[in-house]
C-alpha positions, 0 to 999 in steps of 0.5 A: 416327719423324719426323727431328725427334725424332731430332735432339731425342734426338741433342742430348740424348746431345750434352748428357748423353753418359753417359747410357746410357738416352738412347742406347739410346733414340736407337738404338731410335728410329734402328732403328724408323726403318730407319737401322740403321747409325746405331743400330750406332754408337749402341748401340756408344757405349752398350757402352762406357759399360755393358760387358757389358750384355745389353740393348745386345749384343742390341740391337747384333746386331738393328742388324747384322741389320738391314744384312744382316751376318749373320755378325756377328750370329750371333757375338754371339746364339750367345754370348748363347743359352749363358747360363743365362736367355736371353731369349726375344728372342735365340731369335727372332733366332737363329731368323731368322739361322738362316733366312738361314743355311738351317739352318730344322729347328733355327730352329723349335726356336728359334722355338718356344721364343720364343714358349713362352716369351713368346707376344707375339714371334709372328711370322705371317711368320717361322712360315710360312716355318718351316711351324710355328704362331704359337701357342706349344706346350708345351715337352716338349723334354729338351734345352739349346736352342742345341743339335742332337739326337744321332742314331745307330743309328736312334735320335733319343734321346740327348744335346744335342749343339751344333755350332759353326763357330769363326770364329776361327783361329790367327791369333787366338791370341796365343803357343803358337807350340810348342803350335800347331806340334805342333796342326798335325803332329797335327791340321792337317796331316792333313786339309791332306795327306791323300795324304801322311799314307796315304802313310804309312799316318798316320791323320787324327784322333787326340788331344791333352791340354792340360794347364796353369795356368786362364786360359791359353787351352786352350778359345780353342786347340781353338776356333781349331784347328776355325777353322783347318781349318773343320771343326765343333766339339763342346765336350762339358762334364761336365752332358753326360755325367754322369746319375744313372741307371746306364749313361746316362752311358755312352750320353750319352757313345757318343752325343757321339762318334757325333754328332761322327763324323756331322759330321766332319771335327770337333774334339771337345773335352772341357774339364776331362776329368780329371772324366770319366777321373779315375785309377781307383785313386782311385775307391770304386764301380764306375760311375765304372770303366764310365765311363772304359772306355766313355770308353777304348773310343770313343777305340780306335773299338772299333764306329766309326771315329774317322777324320777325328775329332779329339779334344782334351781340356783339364785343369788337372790332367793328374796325375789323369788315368787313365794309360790315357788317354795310350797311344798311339792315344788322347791320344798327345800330351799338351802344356803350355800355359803363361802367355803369353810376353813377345810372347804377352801384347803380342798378347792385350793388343792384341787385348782393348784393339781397339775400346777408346779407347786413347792411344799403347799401349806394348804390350811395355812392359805385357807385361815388367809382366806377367810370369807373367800368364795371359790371363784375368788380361790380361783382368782387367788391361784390365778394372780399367783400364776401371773406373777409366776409367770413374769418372774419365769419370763425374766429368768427363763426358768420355770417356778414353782409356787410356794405357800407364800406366794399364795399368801401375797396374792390373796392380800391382792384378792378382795373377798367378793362375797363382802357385798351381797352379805350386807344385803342378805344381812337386811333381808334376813333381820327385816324381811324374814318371814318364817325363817327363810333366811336364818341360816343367813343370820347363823352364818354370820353369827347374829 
């Protein structure tokens, strides 16, 4: 691409800086040209004008790709290949990232998928050094892609099982400094000290429940806590466990905890486990009860050792938990994870505003504004102000910056959504709380 058209599209964008279509042009052209640098900055511009946009986040990781920042792009393919419909051209670029990486059995499953999927993105050089065809095959897999096949007992049938490196660690995560500190105790400290823990004859593994209001940041905790001890990160959902076929649900579960036991140490996380180990009084048949005693029997390590395995489980609903699952030995730590305090909330703000155009942010003062706001509703305070931002921009044709004050409005828009399971953990801890499972609920709010 010749120097002089560049610069004709440079002034284009120069005229019309809004226009999304011209910048993405001028950064296709930039990266035809091998002036990645330039097309990061480009397809950066064109990401705050058009947030969220799939086009300029793929387009964004080849530019990083491109100038060898590997770990940036693998950042954002590896949030791009969990969508349901991913594009085949995000399965070639995780496919070459994974090459760098030396991980190429799983990049000739992404590969092959791509080019199953749409046959023009064969890449002759790329099917070498993975030593498969070009050509595309029949996809006969029964298993998610970005996902690596469960193998135990000399089987290689079972569950997809994805294994994650959070790059993310506490120091990421805005407040819980209580919930952090017993993480530690339980989990960190462990692996950090071992000698110490044996000392004691202290296993290293071990489970904890968190339980609290949606949108506080129990998923971001367990990601972190893999970040922080660098070890691998399962996150098992409900779709990969659950089968329509009786006593398969109990093999994709034993299969998951062999997976994480291969890779340990690892943090096996299960979000929403109040579906898969739901009290069994409440229950009619008799499949959900094998279920919730094959679940009980993986955590005891009745056949394997769960050592050096760290098992944290989130629920909204803790009440409807079965009781077995909070003996000790199995979650034996069972803690609130509340909204985010005055400081908790300045520290997410900053860190979801970071990168944004911004003008003299007064953090604490958004934070006192918020009061009872989980980070999902933070993020939907920052997300109403860019909305707004953004139509003033269009009409103008200049960018602006967001100020205090446009957080402040947007946050009057914003209704606290924690309000609502609050009124129900209110009953269950005042009429249901045998033992004091729920009086941190009643410390929260102040009872």
């Amino acid at each position: 691409m010749s120097d002089e058209a560049i610069n004709q599209m440079r002034e284009a964008c120069r005229v019309s800086p809004n226009n999304v279509p011209l910048r993405l042009a001028l950064a296709e052209m930039l990266m035809s040209s091998g002036r990645a640098d330039e097309a990061e900055a480009e397809y950066r511009a064109a990401g705050q004008l058009s947030p969220g946009n799939a086009g300029i986040t793929l387009g964004l990781a080849n530019a990083f790709f491109q100038q060898g920042k590997n770990s940036h792009a693998l950042v954002i393919v590896e949030d791009l290949i969990k969508k349901p419909q991913a594009e085949p051209k995000v399965r070639l670029l995780y496919a070459r990232l994974l090459v760098r990486a030396g991980n190429v059995d799983f990049a000739s499953r992404q590969y092959e998928k791509a080019i199953a999927e749409d046959a023009s993105l064969a890449d002759v050089e790329l099917a070498s050094q993975l030593n498969v065809g070009s050509t595309p095959k029949a996809d006969t897999s029964e298993f998610s892609e970005g996902k690596q096949r469960a193998s135990w007992e000399g089987s290689d049938e079972g569950p997809a099982v994805e294994i994650e490196r959070p790059k993310i660690n506490f120091s990421d995560v805005g407040g819980l400094e209580g919930v952090k500190e017993e993480v530690r105790l339980k989990i960190i400290h462990p692996l950090k000290h071992p000698d110490l823990y044996k000392a004691y004859g202290k296993p290293i593994g071990g489970g904890i429940l968190l339980y609290g209001p949606p949108g506080c940041g129990k998923t971001y905790l367990a990601r972190a806590t893999a970040g922080e001890v660098q070890a691998a990160f399962v996150a098992v959902g409900i779709n990969d466990v659950l089968d329509m076929w009786i006593g398969n649900s109990e093999k994709n579960l034993h299969g998951i905890f062999e997976a994480a036991r291969a890779q340990r140490p690892c943090v096996l996380f299960f979000d929403e486990v109040d579906a898969l180990a739901a009290s069994r009084a409440d229950m009619r048949t008799s499949g959900g009860r094998h279920l919730i005693n094959q679940f009980l029997a993986e955590l005891d390590g009745v056949k394997a050792s769960n050592e050096g395995v760290l098992i944290l489980a989130a629920t909204n609903a803790p009440w409807h938990v079965d009781p077995a699952f909070r003996r000790p030995g199995r979650f034996d730590r069972i803690l609130f994870v509340p909204p985010p305090d005055a400081p908790g909330r300045s520290a997410i703000l900053r860190a979801l505003l970071h990168g944004k155009p911004v003008e003299n942010i007064d953090h604490d003062a958004v934070a006192k504004k918020t009061d009872g706001f989980s980070g999902a509703d933070l993020k939907a305070v920052v997300d109403v102000t860019i909305e707004a931002k953004l139509r003033a921009s269009m009409t103008d044709g200049i960018p602006k910056p967001i100020t205090t004050k446009d957080l402040v409005a947007a946050a009057g828009q914003v209704k606290p959504s924690t309000r609502e399971w609050f009124n129900t953990a209110r009953n269950y801890a005042l009429y249901a709380n045998q033992g004091g499972a729920y009086d941190e609920i009643l410390k929260h709010l102040k009872m």
